[in-house]
N, C-alpha and C positions, 0 to 999 in steps of 0.2 A: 495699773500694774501693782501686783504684791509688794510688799518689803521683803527682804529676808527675814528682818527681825520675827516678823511674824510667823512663821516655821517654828522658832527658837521659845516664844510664847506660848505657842499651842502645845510644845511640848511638854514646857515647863507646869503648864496646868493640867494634863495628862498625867505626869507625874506626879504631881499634888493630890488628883482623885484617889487615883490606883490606891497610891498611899492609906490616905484615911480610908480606903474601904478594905485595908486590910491585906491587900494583894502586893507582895513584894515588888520593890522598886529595882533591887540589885537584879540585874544578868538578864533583866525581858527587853526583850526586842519589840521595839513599835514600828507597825507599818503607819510611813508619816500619809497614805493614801486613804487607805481606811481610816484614821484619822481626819482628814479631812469632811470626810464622807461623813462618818459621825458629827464632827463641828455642825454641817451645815443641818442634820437632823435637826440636833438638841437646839439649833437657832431657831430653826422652825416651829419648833415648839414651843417654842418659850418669846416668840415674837410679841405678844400681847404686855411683855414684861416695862419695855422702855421704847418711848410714842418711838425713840429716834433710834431704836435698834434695827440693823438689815442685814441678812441673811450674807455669810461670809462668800468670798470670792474665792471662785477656783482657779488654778497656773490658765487654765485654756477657756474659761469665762468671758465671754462679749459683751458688755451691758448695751443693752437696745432701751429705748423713750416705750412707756406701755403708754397706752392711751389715760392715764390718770396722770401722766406728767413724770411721774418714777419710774427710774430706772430698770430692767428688769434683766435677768439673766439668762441667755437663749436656753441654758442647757439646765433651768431650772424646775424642780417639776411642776407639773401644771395638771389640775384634774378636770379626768376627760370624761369627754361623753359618750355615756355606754352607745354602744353600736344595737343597731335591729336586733328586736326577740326572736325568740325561737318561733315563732309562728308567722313573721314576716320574713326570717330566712327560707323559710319550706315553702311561703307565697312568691319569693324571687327563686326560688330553685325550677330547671329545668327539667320539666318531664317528658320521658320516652315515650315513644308511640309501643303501643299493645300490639300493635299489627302492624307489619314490615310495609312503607310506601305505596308498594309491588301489589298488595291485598286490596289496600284499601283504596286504590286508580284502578278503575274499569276498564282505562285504556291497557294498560300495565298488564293486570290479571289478565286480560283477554289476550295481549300479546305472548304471555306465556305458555298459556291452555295452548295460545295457536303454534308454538314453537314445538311444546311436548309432542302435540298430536303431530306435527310433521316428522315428528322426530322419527317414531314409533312407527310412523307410514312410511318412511324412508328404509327402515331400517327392516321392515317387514319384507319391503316391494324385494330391498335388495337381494335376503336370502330367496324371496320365492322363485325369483328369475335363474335362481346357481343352481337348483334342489333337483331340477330334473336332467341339467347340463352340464354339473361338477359336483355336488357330493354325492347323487348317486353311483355316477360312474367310479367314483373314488372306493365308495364303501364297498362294491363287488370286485375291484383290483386289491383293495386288501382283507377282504374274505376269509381267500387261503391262508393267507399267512396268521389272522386273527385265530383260523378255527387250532391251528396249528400251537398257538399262545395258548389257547383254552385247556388244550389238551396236556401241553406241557404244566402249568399251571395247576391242573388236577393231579397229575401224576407226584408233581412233588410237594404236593401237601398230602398226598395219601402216604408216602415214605419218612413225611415227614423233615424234608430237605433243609427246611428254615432252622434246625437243632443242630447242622453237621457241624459247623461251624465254632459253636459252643463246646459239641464231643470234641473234638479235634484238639482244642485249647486245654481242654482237661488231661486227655493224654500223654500232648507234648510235655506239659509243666509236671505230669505224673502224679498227678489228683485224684489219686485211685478210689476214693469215695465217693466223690464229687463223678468220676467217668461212671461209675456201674450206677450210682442213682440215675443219672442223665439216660444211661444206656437201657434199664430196666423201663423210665418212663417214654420212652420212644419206642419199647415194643408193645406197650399197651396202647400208646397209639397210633400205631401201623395197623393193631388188630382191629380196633374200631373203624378206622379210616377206611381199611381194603373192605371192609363190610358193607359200609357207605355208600365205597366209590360203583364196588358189585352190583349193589341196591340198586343206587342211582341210574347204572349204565344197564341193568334190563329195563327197568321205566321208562327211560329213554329211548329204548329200543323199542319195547311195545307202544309207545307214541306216534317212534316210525313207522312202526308196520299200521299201524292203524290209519296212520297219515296216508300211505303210500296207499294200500287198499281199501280204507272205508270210509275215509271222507268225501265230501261235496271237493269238485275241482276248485271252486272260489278258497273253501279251507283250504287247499292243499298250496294255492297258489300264492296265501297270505305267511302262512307256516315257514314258505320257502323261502319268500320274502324278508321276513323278520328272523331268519337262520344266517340268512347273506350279509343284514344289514346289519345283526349283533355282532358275526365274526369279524364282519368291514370293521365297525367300531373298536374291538377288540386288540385289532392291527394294525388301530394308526399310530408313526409313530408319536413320541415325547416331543419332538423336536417340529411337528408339523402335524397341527391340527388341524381335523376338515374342514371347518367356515372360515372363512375370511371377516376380516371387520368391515361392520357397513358402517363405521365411523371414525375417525382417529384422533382419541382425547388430546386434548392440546394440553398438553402440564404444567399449569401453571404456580407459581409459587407463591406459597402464600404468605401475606405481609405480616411481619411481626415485627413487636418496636425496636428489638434489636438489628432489623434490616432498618427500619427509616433510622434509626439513631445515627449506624455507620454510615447511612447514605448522606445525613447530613452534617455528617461531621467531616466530608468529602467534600464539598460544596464551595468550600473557598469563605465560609464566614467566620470571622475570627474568634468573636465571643461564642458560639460554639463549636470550633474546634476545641478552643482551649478548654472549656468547661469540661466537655467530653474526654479531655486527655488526664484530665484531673480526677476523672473519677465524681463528676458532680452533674448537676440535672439540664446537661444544656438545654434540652427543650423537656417539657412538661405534655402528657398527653393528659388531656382534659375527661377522654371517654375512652373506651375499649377500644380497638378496630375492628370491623366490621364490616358485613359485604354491604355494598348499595350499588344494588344492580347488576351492570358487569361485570365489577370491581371490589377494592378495598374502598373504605375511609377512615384516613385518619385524624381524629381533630387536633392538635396541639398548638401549644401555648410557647412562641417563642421566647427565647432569652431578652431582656429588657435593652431594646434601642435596637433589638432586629425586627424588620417589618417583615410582611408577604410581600411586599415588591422585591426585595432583598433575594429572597429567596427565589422568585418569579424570574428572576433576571439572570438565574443560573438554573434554569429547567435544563437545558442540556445535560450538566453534572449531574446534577440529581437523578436523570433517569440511568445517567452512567452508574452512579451509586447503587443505582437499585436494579441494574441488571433489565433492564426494561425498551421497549421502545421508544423515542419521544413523543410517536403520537398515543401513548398509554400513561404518561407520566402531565397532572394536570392539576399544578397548587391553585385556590382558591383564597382570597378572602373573608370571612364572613363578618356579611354586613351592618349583624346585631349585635356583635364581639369589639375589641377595640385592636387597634391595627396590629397586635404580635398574633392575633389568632386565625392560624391555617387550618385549611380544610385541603388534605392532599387525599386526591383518590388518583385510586393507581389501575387501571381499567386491563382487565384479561385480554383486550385485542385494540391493534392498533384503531384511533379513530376512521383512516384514512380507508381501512379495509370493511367500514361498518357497509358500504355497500350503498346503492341507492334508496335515500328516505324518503319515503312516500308521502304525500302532502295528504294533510288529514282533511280538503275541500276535496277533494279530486274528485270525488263522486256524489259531494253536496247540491242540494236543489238551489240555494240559496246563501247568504251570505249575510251578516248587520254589520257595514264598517263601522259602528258606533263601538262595537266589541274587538278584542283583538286578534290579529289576523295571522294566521297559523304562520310558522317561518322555516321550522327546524328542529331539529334535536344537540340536544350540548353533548360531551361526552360523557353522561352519565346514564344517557338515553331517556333525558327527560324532554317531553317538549318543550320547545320554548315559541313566542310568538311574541308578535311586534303590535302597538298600538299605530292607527294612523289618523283617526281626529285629533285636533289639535295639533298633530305634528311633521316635523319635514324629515324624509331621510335622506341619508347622501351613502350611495354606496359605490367603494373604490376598490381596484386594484392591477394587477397587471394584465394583459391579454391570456384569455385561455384558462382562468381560475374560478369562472362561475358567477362571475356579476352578471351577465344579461337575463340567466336562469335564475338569480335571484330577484329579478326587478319584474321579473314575471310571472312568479309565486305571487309577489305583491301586487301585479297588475290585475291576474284574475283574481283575487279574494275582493279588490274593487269592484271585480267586474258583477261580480255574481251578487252587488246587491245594483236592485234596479233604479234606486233614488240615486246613487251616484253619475255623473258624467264626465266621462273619461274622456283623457287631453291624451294621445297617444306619438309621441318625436323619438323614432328613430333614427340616428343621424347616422346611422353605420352602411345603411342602404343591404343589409344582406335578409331582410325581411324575416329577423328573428320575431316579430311581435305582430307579422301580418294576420295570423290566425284571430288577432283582437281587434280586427279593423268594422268587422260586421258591427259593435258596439259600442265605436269611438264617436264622439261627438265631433271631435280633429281629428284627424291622422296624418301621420307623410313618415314615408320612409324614403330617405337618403341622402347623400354627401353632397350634393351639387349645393349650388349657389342658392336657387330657387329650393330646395329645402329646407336648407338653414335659415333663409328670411321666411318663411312658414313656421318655423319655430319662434324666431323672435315674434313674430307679429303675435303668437301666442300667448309671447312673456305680456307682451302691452296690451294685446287683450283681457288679461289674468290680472293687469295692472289696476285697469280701470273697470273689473268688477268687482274687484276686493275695494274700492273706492266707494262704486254702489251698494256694495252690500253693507262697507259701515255705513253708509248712511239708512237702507234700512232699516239696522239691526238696533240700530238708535231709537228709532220711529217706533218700538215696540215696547207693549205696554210691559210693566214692571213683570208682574205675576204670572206670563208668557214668559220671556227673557230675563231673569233675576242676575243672571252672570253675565251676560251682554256675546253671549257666544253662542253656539250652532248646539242646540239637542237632535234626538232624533225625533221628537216631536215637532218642532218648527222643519226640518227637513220634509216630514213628510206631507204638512201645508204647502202643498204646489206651489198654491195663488200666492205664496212671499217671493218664490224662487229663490230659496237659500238656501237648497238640496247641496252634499258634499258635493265638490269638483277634485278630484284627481289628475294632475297634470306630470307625467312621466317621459320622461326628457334623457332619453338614452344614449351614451357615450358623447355626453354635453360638453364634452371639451373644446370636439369640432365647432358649436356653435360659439362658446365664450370665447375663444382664441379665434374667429373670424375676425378678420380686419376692418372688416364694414358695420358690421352688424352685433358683435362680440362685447363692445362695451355698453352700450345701451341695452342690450338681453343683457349681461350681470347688473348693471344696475337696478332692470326689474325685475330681478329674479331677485335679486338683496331686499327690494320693497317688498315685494310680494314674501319671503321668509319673516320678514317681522312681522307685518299687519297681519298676514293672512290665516294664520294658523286657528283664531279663534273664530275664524269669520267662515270655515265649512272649507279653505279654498288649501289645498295642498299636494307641496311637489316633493316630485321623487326624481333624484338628480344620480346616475352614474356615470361615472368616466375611468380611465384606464390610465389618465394623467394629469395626479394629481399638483398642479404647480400652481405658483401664483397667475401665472397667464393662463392657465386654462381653466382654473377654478379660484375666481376671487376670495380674496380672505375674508370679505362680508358675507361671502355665501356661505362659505365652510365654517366660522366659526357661530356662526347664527343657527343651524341645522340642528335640531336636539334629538334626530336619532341617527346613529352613523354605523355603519356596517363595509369592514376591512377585509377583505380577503388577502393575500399574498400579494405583500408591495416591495419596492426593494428596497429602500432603505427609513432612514430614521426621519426626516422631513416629509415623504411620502407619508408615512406611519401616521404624523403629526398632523398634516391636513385632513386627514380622513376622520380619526381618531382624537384630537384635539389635540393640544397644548401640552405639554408633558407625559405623555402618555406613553410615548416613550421611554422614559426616564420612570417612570412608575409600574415598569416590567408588564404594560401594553403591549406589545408589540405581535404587529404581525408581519413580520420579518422575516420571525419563527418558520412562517410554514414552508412546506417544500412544495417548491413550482412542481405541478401536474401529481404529484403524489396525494397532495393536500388540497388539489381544487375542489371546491364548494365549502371547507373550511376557512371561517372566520370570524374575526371581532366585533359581536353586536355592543355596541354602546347606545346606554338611554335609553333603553326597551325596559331596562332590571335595575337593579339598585348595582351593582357592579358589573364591569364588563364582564360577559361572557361567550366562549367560545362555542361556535353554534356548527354544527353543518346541515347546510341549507335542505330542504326538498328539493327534488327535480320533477320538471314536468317538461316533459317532449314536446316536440310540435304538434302529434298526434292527442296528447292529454291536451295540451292546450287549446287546440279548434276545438275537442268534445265540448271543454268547460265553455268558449266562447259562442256551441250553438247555443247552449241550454240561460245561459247569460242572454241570448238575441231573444229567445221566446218568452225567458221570463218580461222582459223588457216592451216584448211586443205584446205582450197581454196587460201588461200595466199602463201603456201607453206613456213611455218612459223614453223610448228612441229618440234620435233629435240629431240634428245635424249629420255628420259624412257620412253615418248608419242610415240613415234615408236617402242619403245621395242629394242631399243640397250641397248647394255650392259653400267653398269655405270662406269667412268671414273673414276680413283683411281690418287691416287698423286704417284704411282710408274711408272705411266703410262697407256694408253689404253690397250687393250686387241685385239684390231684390230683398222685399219688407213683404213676408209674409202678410202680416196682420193689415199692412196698407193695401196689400192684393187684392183681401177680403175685404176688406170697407169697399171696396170701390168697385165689386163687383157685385156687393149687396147694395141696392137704391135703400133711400132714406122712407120710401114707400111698403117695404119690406119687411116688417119687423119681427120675424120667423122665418127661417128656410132649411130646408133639409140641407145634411152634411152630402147628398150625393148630387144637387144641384151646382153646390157650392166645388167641388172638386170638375165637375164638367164645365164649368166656367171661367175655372182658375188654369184648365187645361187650354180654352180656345184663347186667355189671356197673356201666358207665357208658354207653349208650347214645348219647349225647351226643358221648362222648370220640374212642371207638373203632368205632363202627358205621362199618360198613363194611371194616375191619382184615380183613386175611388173615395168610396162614403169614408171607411176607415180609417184611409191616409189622414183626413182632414182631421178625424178626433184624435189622431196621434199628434197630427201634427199642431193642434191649438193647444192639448192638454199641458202641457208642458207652462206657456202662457196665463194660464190660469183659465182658460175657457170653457166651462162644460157642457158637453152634449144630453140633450133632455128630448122627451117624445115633444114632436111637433105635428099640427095634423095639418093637412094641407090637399090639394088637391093635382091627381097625375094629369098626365098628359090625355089623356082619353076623358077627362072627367069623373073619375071615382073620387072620393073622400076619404083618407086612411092616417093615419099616423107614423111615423118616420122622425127618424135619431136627426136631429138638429140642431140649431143654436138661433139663440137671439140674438140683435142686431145692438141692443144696450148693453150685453154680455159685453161684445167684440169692442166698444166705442169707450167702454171699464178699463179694459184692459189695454187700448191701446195710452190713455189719458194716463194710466198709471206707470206705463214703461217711458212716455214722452217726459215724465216728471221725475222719475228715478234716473235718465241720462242727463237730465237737467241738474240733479243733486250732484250727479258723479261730477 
């Protein structure tokens, strides 16, 4: 701490200077501040004077330990180090796109072109269908009265009628120079005028007569036409024009930062009300505003210690503030920025109203689940789309809000590639997913008992392949498997069998909250979420109740993509959506039941959540996609299981062993046979199984196996010699050694 003396000092050597340098001592005022401020300079200068001099202390000076053991002064100066040049600041500066998003998206531009041109055909079709049913009849009822305007109209500009008004004024106020000039130039032109009108009305006339007697009937008949339909025109009123609108613009108002300002100084946040009441910069816009897409955007830079949750968690307000709907009012994060910078677009029509989104597979040949799989649109009317290698989704919400049509977007994009096999449990029994059954490896739909253990026996089937398959996936050499996970290279190697497995497990609550069955399914469904994601094998889990009894908290908080529709409260929210997500202005709480069905919270697909709504696909789209998924399947020889009509596989075991079938109706004496032998024998073997099997069946049904069919020659039944699609008998004896050894690792 100071002395006072020292005050008293400094002065007294201040006034010592002044002195000798000439500058009067009587009647100056010293600031003892600036004084100080001075001391501490000329210390500074002159430090190199004496080893033990140190720069004077100020009233509010803190000494801190510098790293050389001396004391140092927080509020002392210290030289800094310059900041980035000019050519590294123009290197971190952001640049604008040349061409609006809208240009430069194919999907985008072409969605536009397609909107114009409806528009324009809309708008065409409508007047053409009124033209011969309401504005003609319109224009020959007002005709007479138009020809009647024409003629009045002439009369008083040939007199000159538009002037009276001006004479009049002159007279009354007795403007007697001003009235006879006015009066002189209205008879020169009346004189001209009636000459005119004279002129004009025998032209007129001899047009008539030539019309009436020496033209072609067609002239005469267009003449009449265009005489009716100019005086119609002529006579309609002011107050009611002939066309009606074939559209009616929706007005919308457009964002300016004096709207977002007062909207968010309405919002209920404290450091920007108050900033804003003050007259100073509660929030900061970073960029213009500007359209993007259906909407505004605006980017801004909140006040310091306001986040985008903050803000998020008063979307109500805010769209009160701005006069808006709440399904048009949509704050963002942005995820390159740091957490005060919003991205609010303010969208021209409700989300809820965007209408049914079309799924951009729906008329696709094919599908690569290694790529990501189309989902939705957010409300900017961007697509958005989900990954599923690698990972698991869980989607929730209430009844009636669009989870089964969104688990079915996702089911066909599986579907439609043919190296996956698809696990299909529906446990609602209302056969929303029966259209994907032609392609299911499993399937079962419904509520009963014996369903729900079909599902589990699933989960433990799912359990102890993701068992075998880390063990194959081990077994593989480095520069094939470098990451120790599923490409689509090794998928498309039959002979490993570590093609994708998609297992889709619909309103899975009924199964986890079974009493018999319910804890052992979440426990392999919890195995199966961790191991399995790298291993090809992954599920997709929805339910409508999200609790810890009907969806364990290792399955929910393991899941790394989650998709939220309308839930009803803040727990709900949290099991779909994770951990705080609530509290960090996640919520889908937000939306309104049946208004806002197929809107929801995709987390884990993006860098931040976002608001998506789904595509729809009918039962109708959905069986199309699912024949065109059975033939690709059936051409790849890719079918397998319930899609062939085998029996389903139980966790006690098969009920029959293909591959054993075959060894044992090919002798050891055999070492070549046609594929159509081999199905006529497998049919007099199990009747049941295989009746009906031909040559085909049999390559559908080994390929999978790893077994391939190759020309064999061999000789018919009558004695000819020919060649015919078959297999070998070391093929079959490969492949059985090597699946006896992979259950043996499991």
């Amino acid at each position: 701490m100071k002395h006072p003396d020292d005050d008293n000092e400094l002065f007294n050597r201040l006034e010592a200077e002044m002195t000798d340098s000439g500058t009067p001592s009587g009647g100056e005022v010293v600031d003892l501040g600036k004084a100080r401020t001075a001391r501490g300079e000329s210390a500074d200068s002159t430090a190199d004077r004496s080893a033990d001099s140190r720069p004077p202390e100020s009233p509010d000076s803190q000494p801190t330990e510098s790293g050389e053991g001396r004391p140092t002064l927080v509020d002392q100066k210290v030289p800094t180090v310059s900041g980035p040049g000019l050519v590294d600041r123009i290197k971190n500066s952001k640049r604008l796109d040349v061409f609006p998003a809208w240009v430069k998206s194919r999907a985008e531009f072409n969605e536009a072109l397609g909107w114009l041109a409806g528009h324009v055909g809309h708008t065409a079709a409508f007047h053409a269908v009124r033209v011969p049913f309401l504005y003609v009849p319109k224009l020959v009822w007002r005709s007479p009265r138009g020809a009647l305007n024409l003629l009045g109209k002439v009369g008083r500009w040939t007199v000159d009628a538009e002037g009276e008004r001006l004479r009049q004024y002159t007279a009354t106020n007795e403007q007697v120079d001003e009235y006879l000039k006015l009066s002189r130039q209205r008879d020169r032109r009346v004189r001209l005028r009636t000459i005119l009108t004279v002129l004009g009305g025998l032209a007129a006339l001899g047009i008539g007569l030539f019309l009436v007697f020496g033209a072609q009937p067609m002239t005469q008949v267009l003449a009449a036409m265009l005489a009716v339909l100019g005086c119609g025109l002529a006579g309609a009123p002011a107050d009611a024009p002939l066309a009606t609108r074939a559209v009616i613009k929706t007005e919308v108002q457009k964002l300016t930062s004096d709207i977002v300002v007062k909207a968010m100084a309405s919002i209920g946040i404290g450091q920007i009300a108050s900033a804003v009441a003050k007259g100073l910069d509660g929030i900061r816009f970073v960029a213009p505003i500007t359209r993007e897409g259906p909407g505004w955007r605006a980017d801004i830079d909140l006040p310091l210690g306001v986040t985008v949750a903050d803000v998020a968690d008063r979307r109500a307000r805010l769209a009160s503030g701005l006069r808006r709907p709440l399904g048009c009012v949509w704050p963002d994060a942005d995820p390159n920025e740091h957490e005060g910078r919003l991205i609010l677009w303010v969208g021209d029509r409700d989300l809820s109203k965007t209408g049914i989104v079309k799924w951009q597979l729906a008329n696709a040949r094919r599908h690569d689940i290694f790529k990501r799989n189309p989902f939705g649109i957010d409300p900017r009317g961007r697509a958005q789309s989900v990954p599923m290698i690698q990972h698991n989704i869980l989607i929730g919400s209430l009844p009636g809000q669009g989870k089964t049509a969104s688990v079915r977007v996702l089911a066909c994009g599986a579907a439609l590639d043919p190296s996956v096999e698809l696990w299909l449990h529906e446990n609602k029994g209302t056969g929303d997913l029966d259209s994907l059954e032609c392609v299911s490896h499993r399937f079962v739909s419904g509520i009963d008992d014996d369903s729900i253990k079909y599902a589990a026996d699933s989960l433990k089937l799912l359990r102890a392949e993701v068992m075998r398959r880390a063990a194959a996936i081990k077994k593989l050499p480095r520069d094939l498997c470098p990451d120790k996970r599923i490409t689509r290279q090794i998928a498309d190697k039959r002979s490993l069998k570590l093609w994708p497995l998609v297992g889709v497990f619909d309103e899975c609550q009924n199964l986890f909250a079974h009493p018999k069955y319910g804890k052992q399914a979440g426990e392999d469904a919890e195995f199966i979420i961790k191991l399995g994601r790298a291993l090809g094998v992954i599920l997709v889990l929805a339910t409508q109740r999200p609790d810890k009894d009907s969806l364990p908290t290792g399955i929910s908080g393991n899941v790394s993509i989650r998709f939220a529709l309308k839930v009803a409260g803040q727990v709900e929210n949290d099991m779909i959506l994770g951990t705080s997500a609530y509290k960090n202005g996640v919520r889908a709480t937000s939306f309104r039941p049946e208004i806002d069905a197929g809107n929801g919270y995709l987390a884990g697909a993006t860098a931040l959540p976002v608001v998506v709504r789904t595509a729809y696909l009918d039962d109708n789209a959905t069986h199309a996609i699912a024949q065109r998924a059975h033939a690709l399947r059936k051409a790849e020889g890719t079918l397998s299981g319930h899609a062939l009509g085998e029996e389903a596989e139980s966790t006690t075991g098969p009920s029959y062993d293909l591959l054993a079938d075959v060894a044992a109706i090919v002798p050891a004496s055999e070492e070549r046979v046609w594929n159509e032998r081999i199905a006529a024998r497998l049919a007099e073997l199990r009747p049941e199984v295989y009746g009906g099997w031909k040559g085909e069946n049999v390559t559908s049904a080994l390929k999978p196996h790893g077994i391939k069919t190759r020309d064999v020659a061999g000789t018919t039944d009558d004695g000819t010699r020919t060649t015919r699609r078959g297999i070998t008998r070391a093929d079959l004896l490969t492949a059985i050694a090597e699946r006896d050894e992979n259950r043996g690792a499991a």
